[in-house]
C-alpha positions as CSV (number, residue, x, y, z in Angstrom):
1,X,-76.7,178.4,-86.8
2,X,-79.0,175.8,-87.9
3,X,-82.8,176.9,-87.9
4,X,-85.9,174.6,-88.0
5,X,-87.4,175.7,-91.2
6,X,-90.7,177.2,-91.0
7,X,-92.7,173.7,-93.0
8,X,-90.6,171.5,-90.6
9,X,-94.0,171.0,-87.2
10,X,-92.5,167.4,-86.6
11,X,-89.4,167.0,-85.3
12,X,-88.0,163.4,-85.0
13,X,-85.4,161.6,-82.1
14,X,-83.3,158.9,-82.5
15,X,-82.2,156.8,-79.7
16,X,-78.0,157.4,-80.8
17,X,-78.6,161.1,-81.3
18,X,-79.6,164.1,-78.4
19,X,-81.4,167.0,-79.8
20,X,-81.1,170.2,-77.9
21,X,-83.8,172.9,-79.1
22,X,-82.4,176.4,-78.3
23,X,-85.3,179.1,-78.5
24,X,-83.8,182.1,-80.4
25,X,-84.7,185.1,-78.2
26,X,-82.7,187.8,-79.4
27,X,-85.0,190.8,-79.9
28,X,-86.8,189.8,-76.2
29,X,-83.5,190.0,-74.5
30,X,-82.3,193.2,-76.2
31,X,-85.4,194.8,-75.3
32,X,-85.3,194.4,-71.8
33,X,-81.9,195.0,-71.5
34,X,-82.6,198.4,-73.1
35,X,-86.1,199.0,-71.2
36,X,-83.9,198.3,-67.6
37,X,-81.0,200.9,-69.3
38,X,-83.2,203.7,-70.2
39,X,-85.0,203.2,-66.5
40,X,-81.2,203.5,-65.2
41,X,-81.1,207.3,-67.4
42,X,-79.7,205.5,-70.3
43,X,-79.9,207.0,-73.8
44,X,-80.3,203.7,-76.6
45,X,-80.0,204.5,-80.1
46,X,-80.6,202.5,-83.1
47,X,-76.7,201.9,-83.6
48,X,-76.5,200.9,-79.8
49,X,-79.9,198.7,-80.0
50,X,-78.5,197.0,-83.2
51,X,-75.3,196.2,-82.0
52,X,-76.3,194.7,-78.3
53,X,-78.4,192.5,-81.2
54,X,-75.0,191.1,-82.7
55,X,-73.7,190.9,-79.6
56,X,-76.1,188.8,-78.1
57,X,-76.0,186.6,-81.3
58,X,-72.8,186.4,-80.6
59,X,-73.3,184.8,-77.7
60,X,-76.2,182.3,-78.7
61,X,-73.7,181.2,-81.7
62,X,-70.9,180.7,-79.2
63,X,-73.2,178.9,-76.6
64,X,-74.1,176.4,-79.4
65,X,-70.2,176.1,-80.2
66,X,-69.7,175.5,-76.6
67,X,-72.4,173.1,-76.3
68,X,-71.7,170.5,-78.7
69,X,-68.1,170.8,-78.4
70,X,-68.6,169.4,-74.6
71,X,-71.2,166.8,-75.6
72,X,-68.7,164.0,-75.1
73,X,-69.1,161.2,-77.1
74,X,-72.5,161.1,-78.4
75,X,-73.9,162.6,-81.0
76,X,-75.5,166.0,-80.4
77,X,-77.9,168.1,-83.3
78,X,-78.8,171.4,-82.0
79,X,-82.0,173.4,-83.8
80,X,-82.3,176.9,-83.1
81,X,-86.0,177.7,-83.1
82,X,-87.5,181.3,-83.7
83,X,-89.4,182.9,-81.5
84,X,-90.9,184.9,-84.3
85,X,-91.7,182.2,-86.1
86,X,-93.2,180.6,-83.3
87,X,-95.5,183.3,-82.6
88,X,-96.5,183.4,-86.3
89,X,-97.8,180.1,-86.6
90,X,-98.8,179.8,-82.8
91,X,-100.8,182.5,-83.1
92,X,-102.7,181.6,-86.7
93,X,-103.9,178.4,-84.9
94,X,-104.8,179.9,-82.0
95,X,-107.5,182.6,-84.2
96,X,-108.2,179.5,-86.2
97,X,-109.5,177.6,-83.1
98,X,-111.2,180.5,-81.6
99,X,-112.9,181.7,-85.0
100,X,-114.8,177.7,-85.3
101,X,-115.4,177.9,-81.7
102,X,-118.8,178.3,-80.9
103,X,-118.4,179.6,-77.3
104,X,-116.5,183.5,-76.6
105,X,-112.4,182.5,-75.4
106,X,-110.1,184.5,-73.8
107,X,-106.8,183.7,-73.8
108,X,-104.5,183.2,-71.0
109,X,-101.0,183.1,-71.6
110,X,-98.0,181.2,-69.4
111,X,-95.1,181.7,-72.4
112,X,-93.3,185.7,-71.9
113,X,-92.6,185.3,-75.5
114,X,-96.4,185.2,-76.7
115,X,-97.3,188.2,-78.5
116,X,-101.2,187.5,-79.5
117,X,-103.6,190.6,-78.9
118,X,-105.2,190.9,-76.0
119,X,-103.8,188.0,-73.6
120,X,-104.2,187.7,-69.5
121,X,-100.6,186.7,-68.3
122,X,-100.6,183.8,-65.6
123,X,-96.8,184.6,-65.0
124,X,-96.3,181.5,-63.4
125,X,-92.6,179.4,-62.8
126,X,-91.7,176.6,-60.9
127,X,-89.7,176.8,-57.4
128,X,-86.8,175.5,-57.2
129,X,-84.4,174.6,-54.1
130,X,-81.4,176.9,-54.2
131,X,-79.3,174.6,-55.8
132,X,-82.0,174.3,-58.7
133,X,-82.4,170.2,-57.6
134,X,-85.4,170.1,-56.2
135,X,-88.8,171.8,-57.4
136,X,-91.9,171.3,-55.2
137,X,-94.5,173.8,-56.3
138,X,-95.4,176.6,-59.1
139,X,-94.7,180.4,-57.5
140,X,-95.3,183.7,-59.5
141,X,-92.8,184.5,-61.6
142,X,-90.4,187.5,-59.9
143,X,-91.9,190.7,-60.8
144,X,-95.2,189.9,-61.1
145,X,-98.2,189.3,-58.3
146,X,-99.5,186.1,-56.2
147,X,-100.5,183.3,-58.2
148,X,-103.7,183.5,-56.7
149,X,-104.6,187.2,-57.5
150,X,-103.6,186.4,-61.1
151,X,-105.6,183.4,-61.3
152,X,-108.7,185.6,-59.3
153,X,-108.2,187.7,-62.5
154,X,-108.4,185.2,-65.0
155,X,-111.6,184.2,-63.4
156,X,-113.3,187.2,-63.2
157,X,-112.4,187.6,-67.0
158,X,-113.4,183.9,-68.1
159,X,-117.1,183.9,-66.7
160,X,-119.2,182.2,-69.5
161,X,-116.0,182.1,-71.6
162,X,-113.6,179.2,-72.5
163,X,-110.0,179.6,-71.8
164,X,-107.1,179.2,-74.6
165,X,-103.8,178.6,-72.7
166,X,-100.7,179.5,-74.3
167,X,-97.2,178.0,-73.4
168,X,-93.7,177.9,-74.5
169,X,-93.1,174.3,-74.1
170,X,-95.1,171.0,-72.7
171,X,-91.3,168.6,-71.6
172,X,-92.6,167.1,-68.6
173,X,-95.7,167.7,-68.4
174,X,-95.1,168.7,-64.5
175,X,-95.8,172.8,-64.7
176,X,-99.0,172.7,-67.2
177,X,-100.4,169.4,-64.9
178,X,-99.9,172.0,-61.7
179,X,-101.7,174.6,-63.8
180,X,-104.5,172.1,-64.6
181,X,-104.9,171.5,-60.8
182,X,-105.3,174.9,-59.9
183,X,-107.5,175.8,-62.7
184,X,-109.9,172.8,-61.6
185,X,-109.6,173.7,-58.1
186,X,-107.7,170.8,-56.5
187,X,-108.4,171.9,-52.9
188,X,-105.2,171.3,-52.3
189,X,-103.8,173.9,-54.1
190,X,-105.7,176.5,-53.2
191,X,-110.0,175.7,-52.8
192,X,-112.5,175.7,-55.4
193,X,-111.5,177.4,-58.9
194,X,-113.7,177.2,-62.0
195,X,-111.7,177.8,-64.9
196,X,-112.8,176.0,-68.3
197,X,-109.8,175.5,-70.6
198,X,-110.9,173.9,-74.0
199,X,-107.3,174.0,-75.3
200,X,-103.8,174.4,-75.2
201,X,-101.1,175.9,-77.7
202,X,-97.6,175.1,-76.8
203,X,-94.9,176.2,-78.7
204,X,-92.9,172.9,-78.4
205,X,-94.3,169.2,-77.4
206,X,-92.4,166.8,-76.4
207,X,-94.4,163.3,-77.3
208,X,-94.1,160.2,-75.5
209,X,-96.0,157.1,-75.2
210,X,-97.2,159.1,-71.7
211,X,-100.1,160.9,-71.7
212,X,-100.2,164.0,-70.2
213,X,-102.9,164.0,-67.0
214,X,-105.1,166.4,-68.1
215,X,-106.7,163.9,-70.5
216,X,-108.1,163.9,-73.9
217,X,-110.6,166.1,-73.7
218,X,-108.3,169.1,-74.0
219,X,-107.5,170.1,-77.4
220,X,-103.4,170.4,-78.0
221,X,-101.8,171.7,-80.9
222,X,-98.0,172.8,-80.8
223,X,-96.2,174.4,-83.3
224,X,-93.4,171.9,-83.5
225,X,-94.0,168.2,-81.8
226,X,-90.9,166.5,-80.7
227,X,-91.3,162.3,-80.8
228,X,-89.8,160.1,-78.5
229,X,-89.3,156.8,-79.4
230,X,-91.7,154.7,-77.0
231,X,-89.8,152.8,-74.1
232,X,-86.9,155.9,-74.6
233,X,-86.3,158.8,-71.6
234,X,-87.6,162.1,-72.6
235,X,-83.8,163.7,-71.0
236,X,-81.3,161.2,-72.8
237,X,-83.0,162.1,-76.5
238,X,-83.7,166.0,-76.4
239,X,-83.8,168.9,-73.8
240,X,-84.9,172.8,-74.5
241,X,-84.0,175.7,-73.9
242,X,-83.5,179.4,-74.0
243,X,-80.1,181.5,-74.3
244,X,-80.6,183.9,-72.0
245,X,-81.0,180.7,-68.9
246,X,-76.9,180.5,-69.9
247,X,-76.8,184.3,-69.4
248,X,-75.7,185.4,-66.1
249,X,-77.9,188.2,-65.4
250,X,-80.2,187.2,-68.2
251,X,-82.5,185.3,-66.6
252,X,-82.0,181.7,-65.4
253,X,-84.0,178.9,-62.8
254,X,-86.6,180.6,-60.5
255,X,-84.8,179.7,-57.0
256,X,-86.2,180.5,-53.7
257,X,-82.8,183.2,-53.0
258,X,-83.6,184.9,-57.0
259,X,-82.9,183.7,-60.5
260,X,-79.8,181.4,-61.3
261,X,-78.2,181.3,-64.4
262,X,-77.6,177.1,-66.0
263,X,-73.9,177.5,-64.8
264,X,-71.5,176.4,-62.3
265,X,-71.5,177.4,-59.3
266,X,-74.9,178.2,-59.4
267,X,-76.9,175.4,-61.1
268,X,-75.7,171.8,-62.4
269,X,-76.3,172.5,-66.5
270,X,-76.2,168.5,-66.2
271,X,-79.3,168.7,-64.4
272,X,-80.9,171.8,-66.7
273,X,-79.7,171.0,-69.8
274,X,-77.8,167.8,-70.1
275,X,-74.2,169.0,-70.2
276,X,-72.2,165.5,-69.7
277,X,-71.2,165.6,-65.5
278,X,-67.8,165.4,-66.5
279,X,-68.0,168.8,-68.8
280,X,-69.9,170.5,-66.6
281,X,-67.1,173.1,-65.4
282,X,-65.2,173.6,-68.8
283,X,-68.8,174.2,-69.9
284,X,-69.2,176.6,-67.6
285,X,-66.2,178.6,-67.4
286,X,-66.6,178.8,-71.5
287,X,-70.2,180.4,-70.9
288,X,-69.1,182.6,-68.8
289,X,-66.1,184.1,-71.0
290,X,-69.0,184.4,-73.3
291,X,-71.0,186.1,-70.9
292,X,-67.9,188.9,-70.1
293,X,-67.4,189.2,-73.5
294,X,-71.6,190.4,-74.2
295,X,-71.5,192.4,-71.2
296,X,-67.8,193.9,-72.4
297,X,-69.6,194.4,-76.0
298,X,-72.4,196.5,-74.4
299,X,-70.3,198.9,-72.4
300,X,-68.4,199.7,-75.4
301,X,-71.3,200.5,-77.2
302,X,-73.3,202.6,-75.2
303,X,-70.6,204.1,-73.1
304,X,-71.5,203.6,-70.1
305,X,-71.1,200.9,-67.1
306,X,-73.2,198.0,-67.3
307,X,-73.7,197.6,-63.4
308,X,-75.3,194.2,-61.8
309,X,-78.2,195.9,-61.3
310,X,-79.3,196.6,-65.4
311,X,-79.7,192.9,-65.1
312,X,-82.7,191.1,-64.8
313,X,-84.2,192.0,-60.9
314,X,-84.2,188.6,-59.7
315,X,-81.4,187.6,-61.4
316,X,-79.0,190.3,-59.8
317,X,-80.7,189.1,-55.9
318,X,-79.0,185.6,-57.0
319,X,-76.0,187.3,-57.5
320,X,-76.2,189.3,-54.3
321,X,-77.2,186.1,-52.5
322,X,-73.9,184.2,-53.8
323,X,-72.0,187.3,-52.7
324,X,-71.0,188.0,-56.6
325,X,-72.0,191.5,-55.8
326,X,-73.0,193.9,-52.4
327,X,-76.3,194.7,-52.2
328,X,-75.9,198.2,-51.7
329,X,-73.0,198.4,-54.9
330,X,-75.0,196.6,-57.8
331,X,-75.4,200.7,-59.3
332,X,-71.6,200.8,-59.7
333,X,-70.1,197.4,-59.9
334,X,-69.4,196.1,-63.8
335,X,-71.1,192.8,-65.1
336,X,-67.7,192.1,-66.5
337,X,-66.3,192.2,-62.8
338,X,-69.1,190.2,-61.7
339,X,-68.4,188.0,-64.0
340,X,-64.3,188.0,-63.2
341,X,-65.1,187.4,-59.8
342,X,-67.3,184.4,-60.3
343,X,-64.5,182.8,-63.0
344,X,-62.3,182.8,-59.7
345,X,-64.5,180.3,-57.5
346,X,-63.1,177.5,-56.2
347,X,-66.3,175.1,-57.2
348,X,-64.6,176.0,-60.9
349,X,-61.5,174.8,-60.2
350,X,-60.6,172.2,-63.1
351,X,-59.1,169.8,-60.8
352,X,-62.3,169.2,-59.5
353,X,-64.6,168.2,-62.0
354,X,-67.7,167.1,-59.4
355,X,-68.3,169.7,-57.1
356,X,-71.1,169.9,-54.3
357,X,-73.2,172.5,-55.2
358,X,-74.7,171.9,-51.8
359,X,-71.8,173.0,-50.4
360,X,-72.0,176.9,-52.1
């Protein structure tokens, strides 16, 4: 795999190249998976813990294989960022800025990945339509509370305080421009909220000749800033994104019927992360070969069945939802027949390489 080297904070496009930054998230992933195991009666050793690790970096390698080999025609680099490395240097400029501050911070942070003492979490996603097309608003993210009650917390917490917000990524600009509203208390999004945010630590940026609207005044510092070419669109130069979104069961889009993993038949990965339309099944069935073949991994190792429900909570309601699994059988039904049974859908049929998701 090729890493971004630690010295490397500026990452440049060019407009006959796409760059696709895949967030390395190894240890995360292992770590629930062996936190939702052990709640299941589970016993995870150190041999078992290391080798889900391989296996899942199995995976990631395999997913970059997959990637660029269905990139079509143009030229595709794809940089494997570190979480750990991210959090290193993410969090040294984060105690820089609050040691020269002259005002007490507390910091609030939007990126699961953050692992900086002390943080409030404003778990926070944005709601998608259940074929992942359409996203209208932000929405807690599953498992944790109302966004209101978390942003009542942060409140109570940030009296006479400034706010540092933490994120994994600015691309858009469209979730941390909600967050902005809220925090400023755009009546329409929910009535009068006084929350002073004097800056902002991404772990990517994505840079365009477009300002993001929460204006200057705002201090932003990323670990690694992305530059687009001015006149250029942000999605034909460079995308993000995280390994276990390609995981079914991993995590995946926040949908209003549970989590859905970037494959077909549950999300376009044209539309999540820029697979060429015309590769977007071969794509898919790859990922999910990949996908049988981690969860196959895992029941060797531990010994046990790796039901639908050892997956992530809202990812295993998608799967219930699609009818990939019963409801009342995700304690006994494999991943790997999950998986088996969603390789036989006709929206992955080969001779049909457009399919109407709308129609699923």
């Amino acid at each position: 795999m090729q890493t971004i080297d630690i010295s490397q904070s500026v990452i440049s496009t060019k407009p006959n190249t796409f760059t696709f930054l895949l967030r390395d998230d190894t240890v995360e992933v292992v770590e629930d998976f062996e936190k939702r195991a052990i709640a299941l009666g589970h016993n995870f050793s150190d041999e078992m813990r290391s080798q889900l690790h391989l296996a899942y970096q199995e995976f990631m390698e395999g997913l970059i294989k997959v990637y660029k080999d269905n990139s079509d025609v143009r030229n595709t680099i794809i940089e494997v960022v570190e979480a750990s490395v991210v959090n290193k240097i993410r969090n040294q400029k984060i105690a820089d800025f609050i040691s020269t501050c002259d005002d007490e911070c507390v910091v609030v942070t939007m990126d699961p990945l953050c692992n900086f003492p002390d943080t409030i979490p404003f778990a926070v996603s944005r709601l998608f339509n259940s074929t992942g097309s359409v996203s209208t608003k932000l929405t807690n993210r599953p498992g944790s509370v109302p966004i209101f009650e978390q942003i009542d917390a942060i409140r109570t917490a940030s009296r006479g305080k400034k706010i540092i917000l933490v994120e994994d990524d600015l691309f858009s600009g469209s979730t941390i421009n909600r967050t902005m509203a809220l925090f400023r208390g755009d009546a329409a999004n929910g009535g009068e909220i006084e929350i002073d945010v004097a800056a902002v630590f991404p772990g990517i940026q994505v840079i365009t000749d477009v300002p993001l609207a929460f204006g200057d005044e705002i201090h932003v510092d990323p670990v690694y800033s992305v530059y687009i070419p001015a006149g250029c669109k942000i999605d034909v130069l460079v995308n993000v994104g995280d390994p276990r979104d390609f995981l079914v069961g991993g995590d995946g889009l926040v949908t209003e019927v549970g989590r859905m993993p970037y494959v077909r038949p549950f999300i376009s990965p044209n539309a999540r992360a820029s697979v060429p339309h015309d590769r977007e099944i071969i794509f898919s069935l790859e990922v999910l070969r990949l996908t049988k073949r981690f969860y196959s991994v895992a029941e060797e190792t531990t010994g046990v069945l790796w039901p639908a429900n050892i997956c992530e909570p809202a990812a295993s309601n998608g799967l219930i939802h699609h009818g990939f699994v019963e409801q009342d059988r995700t304690h006994d039904t494999s991943m790997t027949d999950v998986i088996e049974k969603i390789q036989r859908h006709p929206l992955l049929e080969l001779n049909n390489p457009e399919p109407a998701l709308s129609d699923f």
